[in-house]
C-alpha positions in Angstrom: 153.0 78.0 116.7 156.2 76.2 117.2 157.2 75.4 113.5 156.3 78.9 112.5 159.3 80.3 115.3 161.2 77.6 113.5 161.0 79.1 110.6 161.6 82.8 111.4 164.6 81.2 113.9 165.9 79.0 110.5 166.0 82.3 108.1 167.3 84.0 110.9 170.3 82.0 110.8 171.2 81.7 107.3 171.0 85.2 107.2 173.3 85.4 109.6 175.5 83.0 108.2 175.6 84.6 104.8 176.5 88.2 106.5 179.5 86.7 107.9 180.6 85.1 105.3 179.8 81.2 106.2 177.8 80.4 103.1 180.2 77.2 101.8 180.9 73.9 104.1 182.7 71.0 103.1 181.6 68.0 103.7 183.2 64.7 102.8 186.5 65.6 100.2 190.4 65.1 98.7 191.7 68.5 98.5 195.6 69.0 97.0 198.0 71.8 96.3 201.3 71.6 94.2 203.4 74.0 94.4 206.9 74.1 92.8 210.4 76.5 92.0 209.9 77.0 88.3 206.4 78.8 89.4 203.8 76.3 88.3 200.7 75.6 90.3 198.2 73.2 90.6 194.9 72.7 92.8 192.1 69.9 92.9 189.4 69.4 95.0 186.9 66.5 94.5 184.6 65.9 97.5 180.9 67.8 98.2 180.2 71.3 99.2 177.1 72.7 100.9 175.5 75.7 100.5 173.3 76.5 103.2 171.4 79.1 101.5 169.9 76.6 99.5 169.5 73.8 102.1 166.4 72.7 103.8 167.2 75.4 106.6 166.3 78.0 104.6 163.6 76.3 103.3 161.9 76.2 106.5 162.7 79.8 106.6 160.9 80.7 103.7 157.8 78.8 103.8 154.0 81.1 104.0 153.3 81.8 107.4 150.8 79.8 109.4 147.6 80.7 110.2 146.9 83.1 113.5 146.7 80.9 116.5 146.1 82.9 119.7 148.2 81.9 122.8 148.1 82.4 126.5 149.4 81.5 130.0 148.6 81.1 133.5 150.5 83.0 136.2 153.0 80.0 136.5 153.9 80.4 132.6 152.1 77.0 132.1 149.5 77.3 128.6 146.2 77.6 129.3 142.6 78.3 127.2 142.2 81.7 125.8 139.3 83.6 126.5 136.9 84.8 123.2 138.2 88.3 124.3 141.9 87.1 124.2 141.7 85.6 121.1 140.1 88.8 119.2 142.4 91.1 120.7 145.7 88.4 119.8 143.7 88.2 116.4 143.5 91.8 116.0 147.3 92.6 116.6 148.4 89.6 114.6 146.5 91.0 111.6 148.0 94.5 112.6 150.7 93.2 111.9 150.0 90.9 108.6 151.7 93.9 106.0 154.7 94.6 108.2 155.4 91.4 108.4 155.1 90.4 104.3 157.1 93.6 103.9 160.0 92.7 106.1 159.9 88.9 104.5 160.2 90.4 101.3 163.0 92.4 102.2 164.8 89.7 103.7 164.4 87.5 100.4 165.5 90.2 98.3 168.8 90.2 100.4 169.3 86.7 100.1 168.9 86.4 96.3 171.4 89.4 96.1 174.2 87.8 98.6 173.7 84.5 95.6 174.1 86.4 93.0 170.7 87.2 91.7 169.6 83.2 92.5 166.3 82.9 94.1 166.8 80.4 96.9 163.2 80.0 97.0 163.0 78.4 93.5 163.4 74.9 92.6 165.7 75.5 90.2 167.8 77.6 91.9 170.5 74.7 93.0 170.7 73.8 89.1 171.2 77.3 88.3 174.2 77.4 90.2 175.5 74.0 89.3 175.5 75.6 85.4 177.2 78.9 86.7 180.1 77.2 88.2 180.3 74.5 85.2 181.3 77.6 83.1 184.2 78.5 85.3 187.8 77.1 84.5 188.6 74.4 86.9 184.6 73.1 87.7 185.0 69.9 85.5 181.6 68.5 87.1 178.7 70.0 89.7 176.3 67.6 90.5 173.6 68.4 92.7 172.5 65.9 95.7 170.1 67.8 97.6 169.7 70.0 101.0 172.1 72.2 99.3 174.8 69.7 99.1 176.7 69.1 95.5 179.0 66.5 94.8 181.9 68.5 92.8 184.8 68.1 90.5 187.4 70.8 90.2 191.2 70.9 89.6 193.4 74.0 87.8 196.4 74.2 87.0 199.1 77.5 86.0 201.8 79.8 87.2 201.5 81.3 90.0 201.8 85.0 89.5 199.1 86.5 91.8 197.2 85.2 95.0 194.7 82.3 94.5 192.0 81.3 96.4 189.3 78.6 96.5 186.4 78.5 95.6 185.1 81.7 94.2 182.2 82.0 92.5 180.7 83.9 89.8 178.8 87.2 91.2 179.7 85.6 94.7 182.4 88.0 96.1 180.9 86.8 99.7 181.4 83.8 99.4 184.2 82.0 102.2 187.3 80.5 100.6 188.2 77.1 101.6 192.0 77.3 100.6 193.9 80.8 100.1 197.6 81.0 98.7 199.2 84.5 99.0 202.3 85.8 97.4 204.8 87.6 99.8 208.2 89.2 99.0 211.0 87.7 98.9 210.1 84.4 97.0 208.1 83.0 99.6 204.7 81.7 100.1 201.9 81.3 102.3 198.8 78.9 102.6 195.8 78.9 105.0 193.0 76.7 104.5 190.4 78.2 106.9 187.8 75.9 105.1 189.0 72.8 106.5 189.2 73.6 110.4 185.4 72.6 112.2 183.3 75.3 114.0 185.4 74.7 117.1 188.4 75.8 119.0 186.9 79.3 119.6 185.9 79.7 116.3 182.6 82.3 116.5 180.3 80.3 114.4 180.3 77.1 116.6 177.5 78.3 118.9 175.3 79.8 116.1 175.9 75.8 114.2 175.3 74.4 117.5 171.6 76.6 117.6 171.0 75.5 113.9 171.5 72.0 115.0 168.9 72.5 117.8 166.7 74.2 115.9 166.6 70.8 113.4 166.4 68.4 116.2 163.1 71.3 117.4 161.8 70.8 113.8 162.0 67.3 114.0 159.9 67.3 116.6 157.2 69.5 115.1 156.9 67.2 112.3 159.6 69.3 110.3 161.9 67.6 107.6 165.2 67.5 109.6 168.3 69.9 108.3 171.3 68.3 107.0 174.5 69.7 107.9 177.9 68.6 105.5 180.3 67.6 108.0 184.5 68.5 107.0 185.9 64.8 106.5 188.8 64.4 104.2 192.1 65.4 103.5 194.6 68.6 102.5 198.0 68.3 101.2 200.8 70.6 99.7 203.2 68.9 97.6 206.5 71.1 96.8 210.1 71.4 96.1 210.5 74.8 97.9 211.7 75.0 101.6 209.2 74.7 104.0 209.7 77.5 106.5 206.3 76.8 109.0 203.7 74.4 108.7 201.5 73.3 111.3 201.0 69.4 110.3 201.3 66.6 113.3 204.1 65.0 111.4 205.8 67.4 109.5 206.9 67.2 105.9 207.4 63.6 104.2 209.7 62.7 101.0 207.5 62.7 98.1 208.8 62.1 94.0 208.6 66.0 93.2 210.0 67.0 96.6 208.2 67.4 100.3 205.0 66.7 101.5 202.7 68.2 103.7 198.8 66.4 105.1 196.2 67.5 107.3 193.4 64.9 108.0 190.3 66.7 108.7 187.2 65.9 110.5 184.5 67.4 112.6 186.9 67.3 115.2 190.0 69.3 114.0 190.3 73.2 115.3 193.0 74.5 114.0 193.0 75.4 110.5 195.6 74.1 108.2 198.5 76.9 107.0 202.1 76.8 105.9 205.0 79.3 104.6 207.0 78.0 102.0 210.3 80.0 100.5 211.5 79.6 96.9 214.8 81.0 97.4 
């Protein structure tokens, strides 16, 4: 019965994780911003992306449930035999319970596929559904998919800057987390946050429920389950611009660089605070 509390415990938490907005990790990545006076913008980011909805975590989650498998313990919690009477009066429940429990599965898959846009998570071909969705948005030059939810991606845009911007967003994905977020504020100045790029840590909210996700793979492992993958932040963020850098939160501060200042954040699964600067264009 183990691998079947797995499961529920697995859809559990991507649920969870798609309510609060934690559907997109990075994982390994170069990630760059230029902004400059005359208004121009330009963003890449070439590195991987996980989407945990589609990952084998949720896989787990929506596999057919076992068979009924009656269970029973001593006085001293310890498992023991079941008696014939037990198990027809486990059995009975458990079937019961059979409907309710297909109803309230369905339910929770209909959810899903409506937080992804209309993508079944459940279908194989869900991943390369989304890898052609984003290929038709500006700025996704490629989208391969790896596997466990992870794709290997391509994407860079470039403009003025006359309205907030915010990476990534996704087609019928309003949900979706943003890695990088620029905002326009009055009086020529700028800001940038990167809440993407800063690991489940440092009081973040989501670090226990990743911790019990992590458990819950090492449990699965056990159980003969094929082990969750989890994309792991490691790369770098920079901000290249000729404005005047007001507030940044970099170890170093800015450096020279040929079109002005400079601005990096190394990231790994170790870094808490999330990158974010205020740049004026007086």
């Amino acid at each position: 019965m183990i691998s079947t509390k797995i499961r529920a415990a697995a859809l559990a938490g991507v649920s969870a994780f798609m309510l609060s907005g934690c559907l997109l990790t990075p994982g390994k990545f170069a990630s760059e911003l230029h902004l400059m006076k005359d208004g121009s913008f330009s963003y890449a980011y070439d590195g991987e992306i996980q989407m945990l909805a589609l990952s084998k975590l949720a896989e787990m989650g929506n596999k057919t449930e076992e068979e009924f498998k009656a269970e029973c313990w001593n006085d001293d919690f310890e498992e023991r035999d079941c008696t014939s009477d037990e198990v027809a009066e486990q059995k009975k429940d458990w079937e019961t319970g059979a409907a309710e429990r297909r109803e309230k599965k369905a339910q929770e898959a209909e959810q899903m596929k409506a937080f992804l846009g209309g993508i079944d998570p459940s279908n194989p071909e869900a991943a390369k559904e989304l890898a052609e969705r984003l290929q038709r948005q500006r700025g996704w030059n490629a989208v391969v998919y790896k596997g466990d939810g992870l794709f290997d991606v391509d994407f860079a845009i470039s403009g003025q800057l006359s309205h907030d911007f915010a990476f990534p967003t996704i087609e019928k994905l309003p949900m979706a987390n943003v890695f990088v977020s620029v905002n326009l504020r009055d009086e020529e100045q700028v800001r940038i946050d990167a809440p993407g790029f800063a690991a489940m840590g440092g009081g973040n909210p989501m670090q226990g429920m990743m911790s019990g996700l992590a458990g819950l793979g090492a449990m699965a492992s056990e159980g003969g389950e094929s082990v969750p993958k989890f994309a792991t932040p490691e790369g770098t963020f920079a901000i290249v611009t000729d404005g005047r850098i007001l507030a940044n939160n970099t170890d170093e501060g800015p450096k020279a660089d040929a079109k002005g200042q400079r601005l990096a954040w190394a990231i790994t699964a170790r870094t808490e605070q999330a990158p974010t600067a205020l740049i004026a264009f007086d």
